[in-house]
N, C-alpha and C positions, 0 to 999 in steps of 0.2 A: 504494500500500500504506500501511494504517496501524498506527503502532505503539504498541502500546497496555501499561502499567504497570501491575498491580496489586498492592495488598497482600493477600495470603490469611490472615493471622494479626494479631490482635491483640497489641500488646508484644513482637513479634518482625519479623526481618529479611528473614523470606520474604514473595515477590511471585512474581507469575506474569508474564511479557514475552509479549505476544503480536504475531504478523504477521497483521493482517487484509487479506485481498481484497476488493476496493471491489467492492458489489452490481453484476451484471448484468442491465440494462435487459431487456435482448434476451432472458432466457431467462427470464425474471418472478422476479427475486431468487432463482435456484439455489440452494438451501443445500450448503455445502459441510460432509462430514467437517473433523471435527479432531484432531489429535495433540497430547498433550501429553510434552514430551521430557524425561528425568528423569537429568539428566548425570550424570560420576562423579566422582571427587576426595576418591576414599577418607574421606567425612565431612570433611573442614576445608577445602575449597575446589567452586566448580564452574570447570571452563574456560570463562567468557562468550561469545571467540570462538566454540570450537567449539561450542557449544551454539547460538548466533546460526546458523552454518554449517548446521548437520542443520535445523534449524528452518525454514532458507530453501528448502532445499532439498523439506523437504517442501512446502514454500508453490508451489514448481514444478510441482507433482505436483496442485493443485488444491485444498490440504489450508488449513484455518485453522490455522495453529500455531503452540505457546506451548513454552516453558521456564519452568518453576518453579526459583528460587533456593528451596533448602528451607533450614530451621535447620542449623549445622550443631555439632560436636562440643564446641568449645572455649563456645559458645552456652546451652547445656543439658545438664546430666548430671543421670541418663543422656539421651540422646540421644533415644530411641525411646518411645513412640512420634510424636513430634513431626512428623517429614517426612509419616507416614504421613494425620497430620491437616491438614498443607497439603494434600498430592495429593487428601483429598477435599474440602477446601474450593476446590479449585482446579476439579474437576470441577464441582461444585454451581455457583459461577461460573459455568461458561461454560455451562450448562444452564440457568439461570436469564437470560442474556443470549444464549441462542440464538438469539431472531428479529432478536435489533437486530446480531449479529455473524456474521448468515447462515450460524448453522451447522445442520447436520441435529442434532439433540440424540439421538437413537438411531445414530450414528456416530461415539462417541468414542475417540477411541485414546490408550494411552500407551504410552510405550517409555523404556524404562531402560538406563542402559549402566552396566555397571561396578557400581559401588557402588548408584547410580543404578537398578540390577537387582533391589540387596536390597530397598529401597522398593518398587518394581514388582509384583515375586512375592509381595513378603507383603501389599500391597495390594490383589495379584489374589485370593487368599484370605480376606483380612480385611475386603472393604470391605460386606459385608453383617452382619457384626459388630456386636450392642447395641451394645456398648460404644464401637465407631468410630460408628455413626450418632449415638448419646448426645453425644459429642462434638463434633458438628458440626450440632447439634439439625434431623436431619433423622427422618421416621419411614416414609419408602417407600426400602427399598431401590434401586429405579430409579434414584432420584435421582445416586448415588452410582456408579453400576456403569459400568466401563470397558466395550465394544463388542468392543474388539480388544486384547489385548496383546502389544508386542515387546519382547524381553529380546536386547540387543546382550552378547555375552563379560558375561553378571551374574555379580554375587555371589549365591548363595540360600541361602550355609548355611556359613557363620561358622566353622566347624569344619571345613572342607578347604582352612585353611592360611593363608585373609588372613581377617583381620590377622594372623594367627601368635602374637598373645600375647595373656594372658589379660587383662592392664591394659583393654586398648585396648576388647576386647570389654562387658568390665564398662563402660564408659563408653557404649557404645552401647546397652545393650540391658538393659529393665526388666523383661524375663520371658522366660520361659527360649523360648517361643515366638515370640519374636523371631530364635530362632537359625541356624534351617531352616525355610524357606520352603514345602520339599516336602513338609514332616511334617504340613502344615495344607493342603493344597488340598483343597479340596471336589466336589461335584457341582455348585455354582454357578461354579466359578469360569468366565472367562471363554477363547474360543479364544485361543490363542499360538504365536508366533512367535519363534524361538529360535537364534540362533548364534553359534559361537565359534569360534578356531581349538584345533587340539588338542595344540596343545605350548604356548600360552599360560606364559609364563612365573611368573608373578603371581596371576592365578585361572585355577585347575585346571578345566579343561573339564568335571570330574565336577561342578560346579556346575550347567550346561546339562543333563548326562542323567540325573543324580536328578532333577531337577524335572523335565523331559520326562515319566520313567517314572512318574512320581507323576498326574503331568496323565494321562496313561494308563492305571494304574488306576481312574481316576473317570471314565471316559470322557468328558475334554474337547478336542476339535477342537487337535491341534497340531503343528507343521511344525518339523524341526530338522535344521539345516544345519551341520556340522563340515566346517570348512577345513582342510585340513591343515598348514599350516602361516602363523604371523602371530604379530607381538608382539600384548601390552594395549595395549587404546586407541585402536585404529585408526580408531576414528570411519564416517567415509565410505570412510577406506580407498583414498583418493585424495589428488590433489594439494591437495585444498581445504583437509583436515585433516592432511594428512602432517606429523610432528615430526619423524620420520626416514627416510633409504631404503627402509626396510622396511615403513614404513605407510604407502606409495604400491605398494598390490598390486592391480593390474584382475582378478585372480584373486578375494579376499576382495570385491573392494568390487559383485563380480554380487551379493553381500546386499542390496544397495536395491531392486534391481528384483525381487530374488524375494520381497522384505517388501512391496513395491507389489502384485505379482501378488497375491499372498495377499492382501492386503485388499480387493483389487476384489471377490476369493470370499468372503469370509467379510461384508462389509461389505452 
């Protein structure tokens, strides 16, 4: 395996970390899908382990996969839209280095956890946006556009309770459409994949089923799984990522294979 560092922003602290699979002789260079993993850390941190952890994990599964370190709060105010313009410069990367990093380039995935969510969703809505492609001087949509999205326990909409004050918000967010992620899904957006548990203490699981029902009114392709019960953060939801007793649940952590099942369909 190699592991490969990139910077995705000029003047700024965000890179992209990826896990490449060394080409196969035997099957005439296979291109593989790729996932791009969009950790959380409430804007002022990402957790490197666990984000290295899911990543490797998808690398198991067959997948090229990357972690983007995005800007984060303390970095730039307001904050936003800044991540949103790494995640497409991070995509456009690995689209543009497809043959040499054996990836299928119509197989991109990201997945967001957490905070890492609010990126995602409004991503999944915004990335065919003038004003995001302007930004990252591209002029064909394609370029840009995720294949598959998963949203792990996200954030989509800033107003059901995290952050909880309005300080915090204003510091993230330079238009008011930054706020709710579901109030902007379109007819392009892309199929997703969605779960949380439902007593989540931190983000309110009505974060998961307004954007579900939003993605459903536009009729886009999407699968959503409530757990009944799990702290924030559970990651893998096993021993790999467990912080405590509780985010070691073989109950929650059947979400990988049922985000793998779904992508083999939709993929």
């Amino acid at each position: 395996m190699k592991i490969i560092k990139e910077s995705i922003r000029k003047n700024s602290n965000a890179f992209i970390q990826g896990y490449l699979r060394p080409a196969d002789v035997e099957t005439n260079n296979f291109k593989h899908p790729a996932i791009i993993i969009l950790p959380g850390g409430s804007y002022n941190h990402i957790p490197m382990v666990q984000a290295e952890s899911i990543a490797l994990n998808y690398s198991a599964k067959g997948y090229q996969s990357f972690f983007v370190r995005y800007t984060f709060e303390q970095e730039a105010r307001p904050l936003l839209p800044n991540p949103l313009v790494e995640l497409a410069n991070a995509i456009k990367m690995i689209r543009k280095n497809a043959r040499k990093w054996n990836i299928d380039p119509n197989k991109i995935v990201i997945s967001g956890f957490s905070i890492g969510g609010h990126i995602t969703s409004l991503y999944n809505d915004f990335y065919d946006s003038k004003w995001l492609m302007d930004k990252v001087d591209v002029s064909d949509a394609k370029i840009l556009k995720p294949n598959a999205v998963i949203l792990n326990y996200p954030v989509t909409d800033l107003t059901l309770g995290f952050p909880g004050n309005k300080e915090t918000i204003n510091n993230w967010v330079s238009d008011q459409k930054e706020l709710a992620a579901e109030e902007n899904v379109t007819d392009t957006n892309a199929p997703t994949f969605i779960w949380h548990t439902a007593d989540d203490p931190f983000v309110s699981v009505n974060n998961s089923l307004k954007y579900s029902m939003s993605l459903n009114q536009h009729n886009i392709d999407n699968e959503l799984h409530i757990f009944h019960h799990g702290p924030h953060g559970m990651a893998l939801a096993n021993s790999v990522t467990a912080w405590n007793e509780a985010s070691n649940n073989p109950h929650v952590a059947k979400w990988f294979d049922l985000s793998n099942d779904w992508l083999k369909q939709i993929l």
